[in-house]
N, C-alpha and C positions, 0 to 999 in steps of 0.2 A: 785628589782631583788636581789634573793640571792644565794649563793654558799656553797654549801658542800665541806668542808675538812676533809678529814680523818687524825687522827696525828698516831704517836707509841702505844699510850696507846688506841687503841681499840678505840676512844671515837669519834662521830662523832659532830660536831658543825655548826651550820647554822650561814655563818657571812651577817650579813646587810652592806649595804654601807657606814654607816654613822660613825661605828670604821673600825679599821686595824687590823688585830689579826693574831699573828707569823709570817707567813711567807709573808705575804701582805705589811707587813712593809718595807718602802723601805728606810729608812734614815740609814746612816752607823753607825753614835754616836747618841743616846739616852739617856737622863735623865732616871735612874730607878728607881723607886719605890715599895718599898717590900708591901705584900698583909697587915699589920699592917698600912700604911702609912709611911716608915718611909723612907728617901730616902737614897738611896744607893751611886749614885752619877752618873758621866758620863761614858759608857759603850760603848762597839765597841756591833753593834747589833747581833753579832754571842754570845759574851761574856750573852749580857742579855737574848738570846734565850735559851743556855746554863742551864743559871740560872734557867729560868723557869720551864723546861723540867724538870731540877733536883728535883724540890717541886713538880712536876704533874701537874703545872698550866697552863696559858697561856700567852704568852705576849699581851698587850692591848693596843695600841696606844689610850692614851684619850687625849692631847693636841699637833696635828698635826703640827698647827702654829706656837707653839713654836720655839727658836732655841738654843738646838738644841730639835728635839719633845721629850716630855712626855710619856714614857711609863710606867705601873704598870703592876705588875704580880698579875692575879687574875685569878678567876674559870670563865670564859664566860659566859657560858651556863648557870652557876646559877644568874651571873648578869644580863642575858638577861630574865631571868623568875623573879626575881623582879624587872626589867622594867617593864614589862608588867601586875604583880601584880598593878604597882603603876597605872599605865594607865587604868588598867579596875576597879580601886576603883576610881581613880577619874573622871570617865566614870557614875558609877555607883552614886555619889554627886550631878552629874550636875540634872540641872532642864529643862527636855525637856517641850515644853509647845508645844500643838498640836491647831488647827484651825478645829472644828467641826460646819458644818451648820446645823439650822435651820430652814426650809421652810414653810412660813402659806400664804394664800389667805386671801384677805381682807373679805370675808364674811364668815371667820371659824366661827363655834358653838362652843359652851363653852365648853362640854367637849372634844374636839380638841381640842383648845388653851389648856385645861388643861393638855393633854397629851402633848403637843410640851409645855408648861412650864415642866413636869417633865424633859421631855429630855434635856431641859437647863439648869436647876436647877443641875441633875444627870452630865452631864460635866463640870459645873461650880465648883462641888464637886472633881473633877477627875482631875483639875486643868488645865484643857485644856480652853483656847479663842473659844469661840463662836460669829459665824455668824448670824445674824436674819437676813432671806431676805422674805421680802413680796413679792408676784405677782399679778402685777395690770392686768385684761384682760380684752378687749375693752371698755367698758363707765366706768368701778371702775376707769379711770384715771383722770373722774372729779372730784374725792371722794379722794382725799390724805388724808384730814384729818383723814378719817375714818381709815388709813396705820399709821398715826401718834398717833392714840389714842389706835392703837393696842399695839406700841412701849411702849407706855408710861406705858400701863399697865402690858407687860412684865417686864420692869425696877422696876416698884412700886415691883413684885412678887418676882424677884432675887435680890434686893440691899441687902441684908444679908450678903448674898453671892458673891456676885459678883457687878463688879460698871460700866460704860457705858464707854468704851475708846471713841468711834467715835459717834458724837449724829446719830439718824437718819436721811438720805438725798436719795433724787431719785437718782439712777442712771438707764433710757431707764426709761424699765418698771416696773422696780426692784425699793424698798426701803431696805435700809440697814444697819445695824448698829453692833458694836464689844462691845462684853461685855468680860470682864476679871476678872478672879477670884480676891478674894480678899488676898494680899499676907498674908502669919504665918508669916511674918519679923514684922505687926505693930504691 
């Protein structure tokens, strides 16, 4: 939940819950701290409002717990927009890694298998975990092996690339197994 205030200087500021900013501040004496860092000392909170006003800045409540709390005069608005510079860069770091299946029947033909290896091979490049699930249908469930030598010949084609998190195992009617790219960390 957030809240618009409007102050004197025209400027409008979206405050989040998680600081206090001017007039939200509810403590009478405040610790203050000028926009350099450099502390001022203890202030009646009209006195530090005051102050603020007078540079164009904002008061900023950043250690609430304190006693008595911590306030700094700074620009908000522009602190709230490198917040969120820093969050959507280190958003932008992470390593999301996705779950893509691939589906074969134990009687595929070669060039099937070789299209469902490219599509493995091609997310294995893409850095996303892959699914292999075989489907066993009516009597292919006396024939696992023939689901097992399928697996194994997909592993022989991606290990390059990628290496086998979960070996292959029945689950129903399904065989199935995880393969995961191979990390740039080794």
């Amino acid at each position: 939940m957030s809240f618009v205030v409007f102050i004197s200087l025209r400027r409008c500021i979206n405050i989040v819950n998680d600081l206090r900013v001017n007039d939200r501040i509810r403590a009478k004496k405040v610790r203050l701290i000028d926009q350099e860092g450099e502390q001022i000392g203890i202030k009646s909170l009209n006195e530090a409002l005051d102050s603020a006003a007078a540079q164009g800045l904002d008061l900023v409540e950043v250690a609430p717990q304190a006693n008595p709390p911590v306030c700094r005069i700074m620009d908000y608005g522009k602190y709230k927009y490198e917040q969120a510079k820093k969050e959507k860069e280190a958003k932008k770091n992470q390593n999301v890694m996705n779950v893509k299946e691939v589906q074969m029947g134990v009687k595929i033909e070669d060039h099937d298998f070789n299209v469902k290896l490219k599509q493995a091979r091609r997310f294995l490049n893409n850095k996303d975990k892959v699914k292999v699930r075989i489907r066993f249908r009516g009597r292919e469930m006396m024939h696992k092996e023939l689901g097992y030598d399928l697996m194994d010949r997909l592993i022989e084609q991606t290990k390059d690339i990628g290496k086998v998190e979960s070996k292959p195992k029945m689950e129903g009617r399904n065989m199935m197994m995880f393969l995961t790219p191979e990390s740039d960390k080794q």
